[in-house]
C-alpha positions as CSV (number, residue, x, y, z in Angstrom):
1,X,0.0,0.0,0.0
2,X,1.1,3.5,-0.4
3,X,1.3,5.3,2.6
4,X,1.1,9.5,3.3
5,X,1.1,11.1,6.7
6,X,0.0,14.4,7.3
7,X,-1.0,16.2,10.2
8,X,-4.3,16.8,9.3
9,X,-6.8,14.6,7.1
10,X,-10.0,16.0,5.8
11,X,-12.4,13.9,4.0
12,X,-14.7,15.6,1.9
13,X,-13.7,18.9,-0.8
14,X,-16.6,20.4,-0.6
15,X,-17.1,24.0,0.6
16,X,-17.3,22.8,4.6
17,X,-13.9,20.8,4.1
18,X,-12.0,23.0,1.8
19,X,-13.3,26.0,4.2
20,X,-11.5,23.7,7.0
21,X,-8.5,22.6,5.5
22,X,-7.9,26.0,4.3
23,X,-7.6,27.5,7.8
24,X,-5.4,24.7,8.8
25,X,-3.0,25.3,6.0
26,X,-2.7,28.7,7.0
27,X,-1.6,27.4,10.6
28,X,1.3,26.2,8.6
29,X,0.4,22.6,9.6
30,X,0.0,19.7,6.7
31,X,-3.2,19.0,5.2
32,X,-4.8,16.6,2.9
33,X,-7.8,16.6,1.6
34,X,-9.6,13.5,0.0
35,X,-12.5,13.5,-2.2
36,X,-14.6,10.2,-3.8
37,X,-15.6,12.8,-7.2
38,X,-13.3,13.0,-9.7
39,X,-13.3,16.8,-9.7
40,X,-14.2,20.2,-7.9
41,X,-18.6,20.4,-6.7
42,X,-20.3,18.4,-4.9
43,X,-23.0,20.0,-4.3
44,X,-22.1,22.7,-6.5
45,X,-21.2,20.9,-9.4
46,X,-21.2,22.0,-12.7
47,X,-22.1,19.4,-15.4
48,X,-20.8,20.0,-19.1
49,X,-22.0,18.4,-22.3
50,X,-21.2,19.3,-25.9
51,X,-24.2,19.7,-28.0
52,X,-23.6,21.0,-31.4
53,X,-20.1,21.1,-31.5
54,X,-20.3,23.9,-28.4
55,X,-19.8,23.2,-24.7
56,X,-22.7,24.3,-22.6
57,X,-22.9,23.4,-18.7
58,X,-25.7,22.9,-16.2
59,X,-25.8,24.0,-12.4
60,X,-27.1,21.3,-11.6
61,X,-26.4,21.4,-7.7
62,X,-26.7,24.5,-5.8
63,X,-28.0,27.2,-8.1
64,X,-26.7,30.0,-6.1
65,X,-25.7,31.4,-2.5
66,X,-26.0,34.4,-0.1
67,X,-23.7,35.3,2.2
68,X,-24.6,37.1,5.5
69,X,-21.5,35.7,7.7
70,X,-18.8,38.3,7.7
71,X,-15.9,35.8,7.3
72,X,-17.8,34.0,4.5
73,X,-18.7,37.9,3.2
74,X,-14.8,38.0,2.7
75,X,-14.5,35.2,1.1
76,X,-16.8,36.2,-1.5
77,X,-15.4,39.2,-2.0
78,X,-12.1,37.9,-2.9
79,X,-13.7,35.4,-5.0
80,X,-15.4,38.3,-6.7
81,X,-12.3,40.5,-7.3
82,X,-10.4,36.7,-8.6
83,X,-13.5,36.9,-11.0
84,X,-14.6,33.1,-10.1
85,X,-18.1,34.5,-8.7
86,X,-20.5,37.3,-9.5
87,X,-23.7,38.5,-8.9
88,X,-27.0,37.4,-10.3
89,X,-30.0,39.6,-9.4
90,X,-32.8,36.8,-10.7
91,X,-32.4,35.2,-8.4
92,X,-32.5,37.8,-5.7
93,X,-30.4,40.8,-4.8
94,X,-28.3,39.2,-2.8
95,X,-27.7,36.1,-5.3
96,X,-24.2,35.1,-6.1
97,X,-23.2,32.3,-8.5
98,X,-19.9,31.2,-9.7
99,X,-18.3,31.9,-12.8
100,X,-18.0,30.1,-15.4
101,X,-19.9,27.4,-13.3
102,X,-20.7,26.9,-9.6
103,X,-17.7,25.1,-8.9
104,X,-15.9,27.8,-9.6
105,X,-15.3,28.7,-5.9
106,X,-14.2,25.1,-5.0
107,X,-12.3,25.2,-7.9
108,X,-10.1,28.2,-6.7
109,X,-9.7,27.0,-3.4
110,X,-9.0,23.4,-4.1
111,X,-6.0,24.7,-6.0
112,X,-4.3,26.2,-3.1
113,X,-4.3,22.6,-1.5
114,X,-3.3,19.2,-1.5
115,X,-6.5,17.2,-2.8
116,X,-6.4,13.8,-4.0
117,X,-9.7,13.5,-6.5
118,X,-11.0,10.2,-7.2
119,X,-10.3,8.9,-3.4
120,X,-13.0,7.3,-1.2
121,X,-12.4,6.9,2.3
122,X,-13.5,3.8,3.3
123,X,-12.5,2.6,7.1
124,X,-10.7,5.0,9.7
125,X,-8.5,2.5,11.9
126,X,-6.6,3.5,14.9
127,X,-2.9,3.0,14.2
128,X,-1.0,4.1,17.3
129,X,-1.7,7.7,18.0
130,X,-2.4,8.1,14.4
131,X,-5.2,7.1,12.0
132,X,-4.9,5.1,8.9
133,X,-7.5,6.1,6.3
134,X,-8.0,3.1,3.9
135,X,-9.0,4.0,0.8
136,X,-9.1,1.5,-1.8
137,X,-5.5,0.1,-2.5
138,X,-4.3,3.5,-0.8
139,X,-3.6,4.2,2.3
140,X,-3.0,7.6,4.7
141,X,-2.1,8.1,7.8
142,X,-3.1,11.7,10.3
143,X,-2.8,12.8,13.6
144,X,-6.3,14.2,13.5
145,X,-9.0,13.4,10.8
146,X,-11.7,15.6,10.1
147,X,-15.0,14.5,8.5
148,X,-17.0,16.9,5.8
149,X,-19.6,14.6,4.2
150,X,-23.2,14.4,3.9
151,X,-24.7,13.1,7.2
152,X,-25.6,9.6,6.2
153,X,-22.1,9.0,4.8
154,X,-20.2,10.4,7.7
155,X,-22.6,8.1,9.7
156,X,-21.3,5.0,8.2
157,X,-17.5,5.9,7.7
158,X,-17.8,7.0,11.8
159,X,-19.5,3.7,12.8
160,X,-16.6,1.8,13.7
161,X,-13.7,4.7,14.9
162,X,-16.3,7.1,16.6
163,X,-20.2,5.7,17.3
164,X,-20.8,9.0,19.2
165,X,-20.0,11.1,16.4
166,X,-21.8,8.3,14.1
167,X,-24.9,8.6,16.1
168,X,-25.4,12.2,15.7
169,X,-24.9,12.4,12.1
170,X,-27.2,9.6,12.1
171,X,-30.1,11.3,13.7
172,X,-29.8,13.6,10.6
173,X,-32.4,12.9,7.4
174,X,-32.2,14.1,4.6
175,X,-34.5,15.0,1.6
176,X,-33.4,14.2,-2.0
177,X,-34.0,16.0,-5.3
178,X,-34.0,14.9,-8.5
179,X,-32.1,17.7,-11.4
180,X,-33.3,17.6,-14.8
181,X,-30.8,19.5,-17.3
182,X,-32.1,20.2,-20.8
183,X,-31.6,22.4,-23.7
184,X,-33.3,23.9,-26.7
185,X,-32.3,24.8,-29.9
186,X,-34.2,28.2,-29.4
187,X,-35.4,30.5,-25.9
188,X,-38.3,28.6,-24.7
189,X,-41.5,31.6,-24.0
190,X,-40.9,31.5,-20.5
191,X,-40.5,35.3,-19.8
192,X,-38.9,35.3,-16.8
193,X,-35.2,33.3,-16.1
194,X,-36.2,31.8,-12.7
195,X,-39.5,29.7,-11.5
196,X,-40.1,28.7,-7.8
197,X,-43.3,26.8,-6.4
198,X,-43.7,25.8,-3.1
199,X,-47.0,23.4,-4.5
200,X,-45.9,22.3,-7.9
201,X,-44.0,19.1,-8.4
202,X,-41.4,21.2,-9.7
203,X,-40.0,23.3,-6.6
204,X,-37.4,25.9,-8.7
205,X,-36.1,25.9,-12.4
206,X,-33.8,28.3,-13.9
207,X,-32.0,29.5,-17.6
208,X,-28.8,28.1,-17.2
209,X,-27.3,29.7,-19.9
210,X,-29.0,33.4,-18.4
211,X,-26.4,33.6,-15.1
212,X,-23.2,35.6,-16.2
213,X,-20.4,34.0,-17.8
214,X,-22.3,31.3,-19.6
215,X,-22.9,30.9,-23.1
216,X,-24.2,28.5,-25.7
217,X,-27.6,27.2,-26.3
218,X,-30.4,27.8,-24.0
219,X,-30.4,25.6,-21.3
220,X,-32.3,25.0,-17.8
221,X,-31.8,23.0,-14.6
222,X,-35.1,21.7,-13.2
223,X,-35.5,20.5,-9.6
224,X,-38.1,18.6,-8.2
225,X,-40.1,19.1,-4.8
226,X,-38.9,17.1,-2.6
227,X,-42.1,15.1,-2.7
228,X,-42.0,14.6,-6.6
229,X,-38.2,13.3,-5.8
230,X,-39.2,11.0,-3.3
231,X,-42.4,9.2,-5.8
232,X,-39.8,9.1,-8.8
233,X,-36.6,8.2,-6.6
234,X,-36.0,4.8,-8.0
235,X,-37.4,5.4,-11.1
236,X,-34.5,5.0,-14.2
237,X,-32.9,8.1,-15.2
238,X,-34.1,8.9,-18.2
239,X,-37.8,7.8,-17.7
240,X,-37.5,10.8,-14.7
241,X,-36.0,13.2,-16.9
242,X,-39.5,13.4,-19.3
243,X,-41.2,13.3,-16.3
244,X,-39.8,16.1,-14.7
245,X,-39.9,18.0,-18.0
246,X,-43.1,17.3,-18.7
247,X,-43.7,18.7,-15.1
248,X,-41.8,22.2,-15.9
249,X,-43.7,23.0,-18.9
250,X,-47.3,22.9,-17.1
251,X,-46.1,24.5,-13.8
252,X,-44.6,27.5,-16.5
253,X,-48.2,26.9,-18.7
254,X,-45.6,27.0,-21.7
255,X,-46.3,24.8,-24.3
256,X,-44.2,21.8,-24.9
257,X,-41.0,21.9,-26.5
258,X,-38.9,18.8,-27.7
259,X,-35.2,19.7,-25.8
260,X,-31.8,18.8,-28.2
261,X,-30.5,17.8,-25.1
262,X,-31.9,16.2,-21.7
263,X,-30.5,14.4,-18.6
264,X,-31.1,13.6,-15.1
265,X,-29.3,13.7,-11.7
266,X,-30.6,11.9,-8.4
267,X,-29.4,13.9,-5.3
268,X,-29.8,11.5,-2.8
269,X,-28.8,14.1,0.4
270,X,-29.6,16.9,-0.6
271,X,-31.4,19.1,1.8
272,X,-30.1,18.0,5.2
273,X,-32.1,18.9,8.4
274,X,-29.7,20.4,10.3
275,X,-29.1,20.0,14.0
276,X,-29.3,22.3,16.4
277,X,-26.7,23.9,18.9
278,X,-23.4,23.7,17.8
279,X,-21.7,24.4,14.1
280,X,-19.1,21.5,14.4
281,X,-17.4,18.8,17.0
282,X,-14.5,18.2,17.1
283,X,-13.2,15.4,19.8
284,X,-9.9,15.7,21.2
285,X,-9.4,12.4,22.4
286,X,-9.6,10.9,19.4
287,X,-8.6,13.3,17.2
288,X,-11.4,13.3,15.0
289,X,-14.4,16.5,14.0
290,X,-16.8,16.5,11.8
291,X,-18.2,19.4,9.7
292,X,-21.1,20.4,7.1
293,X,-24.0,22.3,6.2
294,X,-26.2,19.7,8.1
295,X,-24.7,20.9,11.2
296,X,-25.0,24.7,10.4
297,X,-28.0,24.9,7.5
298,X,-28.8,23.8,4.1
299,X,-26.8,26.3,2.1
300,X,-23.3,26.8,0.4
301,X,-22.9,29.5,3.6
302,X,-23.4,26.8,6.3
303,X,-20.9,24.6,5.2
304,X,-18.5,27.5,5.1
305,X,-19.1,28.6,8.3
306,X,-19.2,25.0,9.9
307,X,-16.1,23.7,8.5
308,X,-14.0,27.4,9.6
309,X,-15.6,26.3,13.3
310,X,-14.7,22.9,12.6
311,X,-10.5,24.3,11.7
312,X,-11.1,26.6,15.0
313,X,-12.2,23.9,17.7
314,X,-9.1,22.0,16.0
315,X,-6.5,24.8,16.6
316,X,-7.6,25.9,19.7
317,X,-7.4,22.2,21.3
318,X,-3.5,22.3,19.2
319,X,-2.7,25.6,21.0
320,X,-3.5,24.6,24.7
321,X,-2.1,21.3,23.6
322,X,1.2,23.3,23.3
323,X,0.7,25.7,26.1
324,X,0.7,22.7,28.9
């Protein structure tokens, strides 16, 4: 097996553990992060297809964020003036987005780290008064490892290394939402470049292509209602897709319109009821945290802010660690 040690592991590149890691790197301690997808998003990914000979993407995660937290406020702002996010007022004046996709944000700061895409943690094991992380054929090694998944998979990678920490992700649900992405060889009549229902099986739909720095055909990501995801969540993919399109074009009352394009994407964990109380754990005994926006709330700003508390409970313990 190959074998790294670093001083800090975090599992998970979203925004809560690249928030994390990067206030650990600052520290000037080592950090590595580990991600199962093969690229920057999660839950701000950014899908492309090429449809015509031209590259067009799809939100098809998040579809934008606020930011009320001042340290998050910052972070924006730099991201603003790095031109990897900008404003996008149909959504709301507050809306941000990034640019050219959502990732954009993750993008920028998974480049200032040491992330190793394509990497699923599978088993924490105590190895001394370290922890192995097996992953696969690979293997790491951390004085501390901190966990910044969805709920339900930091429940089951926790199970065996920390059942307290397991049990309170645990006693998180989760809703899921099915993502339609489709495109048209011309605007569809739909007037305005955002829908939202809180009856319709169709909870929000937007024109892609209409947030700033895209380009290319006209395309929209459709979510369902949570309800509509949960009667179609084992349905196949592409019999869902129809469905849900079907679905937009009566909740808009715009006549039918056959796309050139048209996928789906089941989000299994995607809108978290978050706990109450506390924005991360960390425990010092074992050395391991966990952090996300089902600890904080449901938005790209929760998992910020819970994985900088997440890096904060950690350097605090490190600094009276040193002052004893």
């Amino acid at each position: 097996m190959d074998e790294d040690y670093s001083d800090y592991l975090v599992i998970g590149a979203g925004m809560a553990g690249l928030a994390c890691a990067t206030e650990l790197a600052r520290s000037g301690a080592s950090v590595t992060v580990l991600d199962k997808g093969r690229g920057p998003g999660g839950r701000m990914a950014t899908r492309r297809v090429e449809i015509a000979g031209e590259t067009v993407s799809f939100d098809h995660g998040a579809q934008y964020f606020t930011a009320r937290d001042a340290a998050f406020r910052d972070a924006v702002a730099a991201w603003e003036q790095a031109g990897v996010v900008a404003r996008w007022p149909a959504a709301g004046e507050q809306a941000w987005v990034g640019v050219p996709g959502m990732n954009a944000p993750i993008r920028a700061m998974a480049s200032a780290l040491d992330v190793r895409w394509g990497v699923r943690a599978e088993r924490l094991l105590r190895d001394g008064t370290r922890w192995r992380v097996v992953a696969g054929e690979l293997s790491f090694t951390a004085a501390r490892v901190l966990v910044a998944v969805p709920a339900e998979q930091a429940a089951a990678l926790l199970a065996e290394a920390a059942p307290e920490l397991a049990a309170l992700a645990a006693g998180v649900g989760s809703a899921p939402c099915w993502a339609v992405m489709a495109a048209f060889s011309e605007r569809l009549s739909q007037a305005a470049d955002t829908f939202r229902s809180d009856a319709a099986p169709v909870s929000w739909a937007a024109r892609n292509s209409a947030k700033p720095g895209r380009s290319g055909a006209e395309g929209w990501v459709i979510h369902a209602s949570p309800a509509r995801s949960r009667e179609l969540l084992d349905v196949p993919r592409e019999e869902v897709a129809h469905i849900l399109l079907a679905d937009f074009f009566a909740a808009c009352r715009i006549a039918p319109v056959t796309p050139v394009h048209l996928d789906a994407h089941r989000w299994l964990y995607a809108l978290p009821q978050p706990l109450a109380g506390e924005d991360a754990r960390f425990d010092p005994a074992l050395g391991l945290g966990i952090a996300g926006d089902w600890l904080h709330s449901p938005r790209v700003e929760g998992a910020f802010v819970s994985g900088r508390a997440l890096a904060a409970l950690v350097l605090a313990q490190a600094a009276a660690g040193a002052g004893q």
